[in-house]
C-alpha positions in Angstrom: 124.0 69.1 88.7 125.4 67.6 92.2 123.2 64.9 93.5 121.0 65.6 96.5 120.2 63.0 99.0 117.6 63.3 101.9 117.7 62.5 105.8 117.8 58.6 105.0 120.4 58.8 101.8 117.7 58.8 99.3 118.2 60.0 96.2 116.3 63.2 95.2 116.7 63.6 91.6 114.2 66.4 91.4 116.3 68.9 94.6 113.1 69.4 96.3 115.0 68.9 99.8 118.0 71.2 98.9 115.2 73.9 97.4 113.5 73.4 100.8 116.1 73.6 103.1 117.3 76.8 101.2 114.1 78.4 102.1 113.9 77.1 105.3 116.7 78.2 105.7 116.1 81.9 104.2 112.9 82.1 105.4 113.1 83.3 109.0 116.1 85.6 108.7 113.6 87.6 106.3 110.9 87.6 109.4 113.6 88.9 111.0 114.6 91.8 109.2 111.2 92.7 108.7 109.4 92.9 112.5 112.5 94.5 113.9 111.7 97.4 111.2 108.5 97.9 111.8 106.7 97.3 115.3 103.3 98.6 114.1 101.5 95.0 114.1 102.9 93.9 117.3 101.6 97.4 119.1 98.3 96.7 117.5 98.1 92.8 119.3 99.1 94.0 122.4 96.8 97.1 122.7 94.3 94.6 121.3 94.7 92.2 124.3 94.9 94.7 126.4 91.7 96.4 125.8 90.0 92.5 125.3 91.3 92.2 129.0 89.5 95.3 130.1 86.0 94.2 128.8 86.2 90.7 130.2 87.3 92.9 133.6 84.1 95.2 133.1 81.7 92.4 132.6 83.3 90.4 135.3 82.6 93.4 137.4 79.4 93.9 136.5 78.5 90.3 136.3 80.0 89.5 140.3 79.9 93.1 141.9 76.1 93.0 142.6 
């Protein structure tokens, strides 16, 4: 087992950095992979923030149009 040091040259004898920095590192390329397969929860947000941005129009219009 090869000795793992931190930032500061500490010793890690348990790996805990190396295990973290290995999904760190993993992590995001996974993200990745998976929201440029599917764009279903991104259509959702935007239509979402569209039609939140319609109401606050609406009352606005209501509210000030008087």
């Amino acid at each position: 087992m090869a000795n793992t040091q931190g930032p500061q040259g500490n010793h890690d004898p348990a790996g805990s950095t190396q295990m973290f920095r290995a999904f760190v590192d993993e992590g995001p390329q996974a993200g990745r992979q998976q929201a440029a397969s599917s764009g279903g929860p991104r259509i959702g947000l935007i239509l979402g923030i569209v039609a939140a941005v319609a109401v606050l129009a609406a009352v606005a219009y209501l509210a000030f149009g008087k």
